[in-house]
C-alpha positions in Angstrom: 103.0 11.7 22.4 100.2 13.5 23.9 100.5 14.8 27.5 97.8 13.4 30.1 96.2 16.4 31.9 97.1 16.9 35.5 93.6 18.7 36.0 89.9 17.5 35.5 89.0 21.2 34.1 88.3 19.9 30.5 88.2 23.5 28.6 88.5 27.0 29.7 84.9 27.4 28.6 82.1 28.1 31.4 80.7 24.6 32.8 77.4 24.1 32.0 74.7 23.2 35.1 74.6 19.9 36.2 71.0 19.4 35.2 70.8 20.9 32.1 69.2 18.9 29.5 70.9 16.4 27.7 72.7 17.1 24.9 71.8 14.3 22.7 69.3 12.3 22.0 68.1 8.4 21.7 68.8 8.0 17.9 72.2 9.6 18.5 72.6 7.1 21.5 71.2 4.7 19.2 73.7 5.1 16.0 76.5 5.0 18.6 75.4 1.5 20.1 75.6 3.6 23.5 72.8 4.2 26.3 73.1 6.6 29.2 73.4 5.1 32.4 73.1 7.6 35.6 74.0 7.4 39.5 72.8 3.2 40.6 74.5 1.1 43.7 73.9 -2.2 41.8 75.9 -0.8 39.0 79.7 -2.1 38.6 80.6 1.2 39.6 78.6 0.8 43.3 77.4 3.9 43.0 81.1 5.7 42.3 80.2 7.4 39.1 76.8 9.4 38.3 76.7 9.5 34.3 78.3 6.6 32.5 77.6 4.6 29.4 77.5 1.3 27.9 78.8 1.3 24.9 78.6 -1.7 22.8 77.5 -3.4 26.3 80.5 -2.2 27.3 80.4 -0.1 31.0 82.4 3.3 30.5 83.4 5.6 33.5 84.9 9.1 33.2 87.3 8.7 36.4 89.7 11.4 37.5 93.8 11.3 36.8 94.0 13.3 39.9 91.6 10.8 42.5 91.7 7.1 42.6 88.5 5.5 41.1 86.7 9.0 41.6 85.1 10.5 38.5 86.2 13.6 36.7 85.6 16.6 38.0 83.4 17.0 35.0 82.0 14.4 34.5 78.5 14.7 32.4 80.5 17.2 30.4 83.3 14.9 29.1 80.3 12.5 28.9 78.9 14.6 26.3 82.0 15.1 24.7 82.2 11.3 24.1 79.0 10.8 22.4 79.5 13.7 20.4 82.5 12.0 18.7 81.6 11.2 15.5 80.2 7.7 14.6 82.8 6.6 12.3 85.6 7.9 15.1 84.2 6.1 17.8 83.6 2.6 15.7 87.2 2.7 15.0 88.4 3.5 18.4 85.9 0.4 19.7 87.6 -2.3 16.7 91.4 -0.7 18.0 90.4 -2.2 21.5 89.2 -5.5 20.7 93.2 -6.1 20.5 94.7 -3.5 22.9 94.4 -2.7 26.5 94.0 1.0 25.5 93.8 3.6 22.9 93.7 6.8 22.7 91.0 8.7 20.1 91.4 12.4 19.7 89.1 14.4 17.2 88.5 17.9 16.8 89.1 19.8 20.6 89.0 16.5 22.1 91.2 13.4 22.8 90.2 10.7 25.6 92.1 7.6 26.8 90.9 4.8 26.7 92.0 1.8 29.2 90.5 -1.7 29.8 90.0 -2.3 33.9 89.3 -5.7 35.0 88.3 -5.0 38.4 84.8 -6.6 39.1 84.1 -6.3 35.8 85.7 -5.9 32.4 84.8 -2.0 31.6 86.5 0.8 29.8 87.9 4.0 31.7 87.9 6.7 29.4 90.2 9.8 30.6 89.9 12.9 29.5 92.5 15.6 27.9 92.1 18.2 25.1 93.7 18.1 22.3 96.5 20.4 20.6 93.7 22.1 18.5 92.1 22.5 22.0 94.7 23.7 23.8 95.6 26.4 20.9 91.4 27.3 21.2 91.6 27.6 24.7 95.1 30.1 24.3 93.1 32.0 22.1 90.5 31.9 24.5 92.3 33.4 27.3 94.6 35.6 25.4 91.0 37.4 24.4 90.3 37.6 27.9 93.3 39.1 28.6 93.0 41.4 26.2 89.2 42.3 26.8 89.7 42.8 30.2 93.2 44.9 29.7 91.1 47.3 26.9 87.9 47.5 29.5 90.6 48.7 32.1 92.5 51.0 30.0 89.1 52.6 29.0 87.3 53.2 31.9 89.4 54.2 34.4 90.6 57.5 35.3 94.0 59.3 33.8 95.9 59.5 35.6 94.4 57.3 38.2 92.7 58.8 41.8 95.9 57.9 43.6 98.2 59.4 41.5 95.6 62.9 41.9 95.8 62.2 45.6 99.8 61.8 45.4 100.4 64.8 43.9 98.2 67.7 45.8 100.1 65.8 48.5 103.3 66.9 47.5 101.5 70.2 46.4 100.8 70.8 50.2 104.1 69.6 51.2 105.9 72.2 49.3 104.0 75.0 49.9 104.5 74.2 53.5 108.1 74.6 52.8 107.8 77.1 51.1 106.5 79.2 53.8 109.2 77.5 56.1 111.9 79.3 53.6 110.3 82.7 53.8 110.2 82.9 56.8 113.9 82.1 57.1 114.6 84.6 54.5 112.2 87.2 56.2 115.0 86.1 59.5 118.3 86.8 57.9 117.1 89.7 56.4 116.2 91.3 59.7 119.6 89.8 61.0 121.7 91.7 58.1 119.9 94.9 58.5 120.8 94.5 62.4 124.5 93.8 61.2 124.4 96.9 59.2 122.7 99.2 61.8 125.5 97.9 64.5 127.9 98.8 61.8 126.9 102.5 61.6 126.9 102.9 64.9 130.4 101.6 65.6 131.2 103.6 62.5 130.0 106.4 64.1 131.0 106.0 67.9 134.6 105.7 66.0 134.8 108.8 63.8 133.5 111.0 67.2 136.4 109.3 69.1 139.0 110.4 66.5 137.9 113.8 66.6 137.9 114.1 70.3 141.4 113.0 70.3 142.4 115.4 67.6 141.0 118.5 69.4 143.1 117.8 72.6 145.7 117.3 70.7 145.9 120.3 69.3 144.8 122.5 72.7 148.4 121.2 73.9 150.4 122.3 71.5 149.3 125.8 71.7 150.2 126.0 75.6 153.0 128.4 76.9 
């Protein structure tokens, strides 16, 4: 069962401008039993939708899902869509209604809905969706993208990238800075141990002169009468 779209994007293709010229032309109309039929107040419509058909005499809008009795989004486009179907396709979509309050045609990227409305007058909605084979084209579509864009990025930009240069002569500047801090620290407790050993001689020294002195005197008594 197909899935109605909750969207009025009808491909991921670019949107053509709204007055670009028309697609088709009157012997296409013709062969289709269809006319174009643009923005008119004294239409059914009221002036709700801006390109319509008739088909067989029939009215056909091109509302939203999304908006109460507001057209698609997209509205010429999918219009185009329509007459593009095939003859053949859209002959037997038209017989399937006679009997049936919709119907749903789907050929080639396309499927529309098609429902009888009653209101004012009887006339067809015809909602829009793409079909599986469009939604796999349009997958493809954006997985290229994807991968265009991902290849462009890969192969222009900078290796490693301009933050990653600024990171590290950063941490370049930070370590030197320590660096420096330790050196000086070293330069500190060498003075300290060459203090340590200079305080050592001397108390070494002061000792030995002491032990002497005591050793003279000791001897000067013992030689007394």
């Amino acid at each position: 069962m197909m899935q109605l779209a909750d969207t009025d994007t009808p491909t991921s293709q670019q949107q053509p401008a709204a007055d670009a010229a028309s697609p088709y032309s009157e012997d296409q109309l013709a062969a289709r039993c269809m006319f174009a039929k643009d923005f008119d107040l004294l239409d059914i419509d009221h002036g709700h939708f801006w390109h319509k058909l008739s088909w067989h005499g029939v009215h056909v809008e091109f509302p939203s899902r999304l908006h109460h009795y507001e057209p698609n989004l997209y509205e010429r486009q999918i219009r185009d869509y329509f007459v593009a179907l095939p003859v053949d396709v859209l002959e037997a979509a038209f017989d399937r209604l006679q009997d049936a309050p919709a119907y749903t045609v789907c050929h080639g990227d396309h499927c529309f809905v098609l429902e009888w409305d009653d209101e004012v007058q009887r006339h067809l909605h015809a909602y829009y969706e793409r079909s599986p084979e469009g939604h796999e084209k349009d997958r493809r579509a954006r997985d290229a993208h994807v991968q265009r864009h991902s290849d462009q990025y890969e192969t222009n930009r900078q290796f490693p990238s301009k933050r990653l240069n600024a990171e590290l002569e950063q941490l370049k500047m930070q370590r030197a800075k320590a660096q420096q801090a330790v050196e000086a620290w070293d330069r500190l407790i060498i003075q300290c141990q060459e203090r340590i050993a200079h305080d050592e001689i001397l108390h070494l020294g002061h000792s030995n002169s002491n032990s002497n002195s005591n050793s003279n005197s000791n001897t000067h008594m013992s030689v007394t009468p």
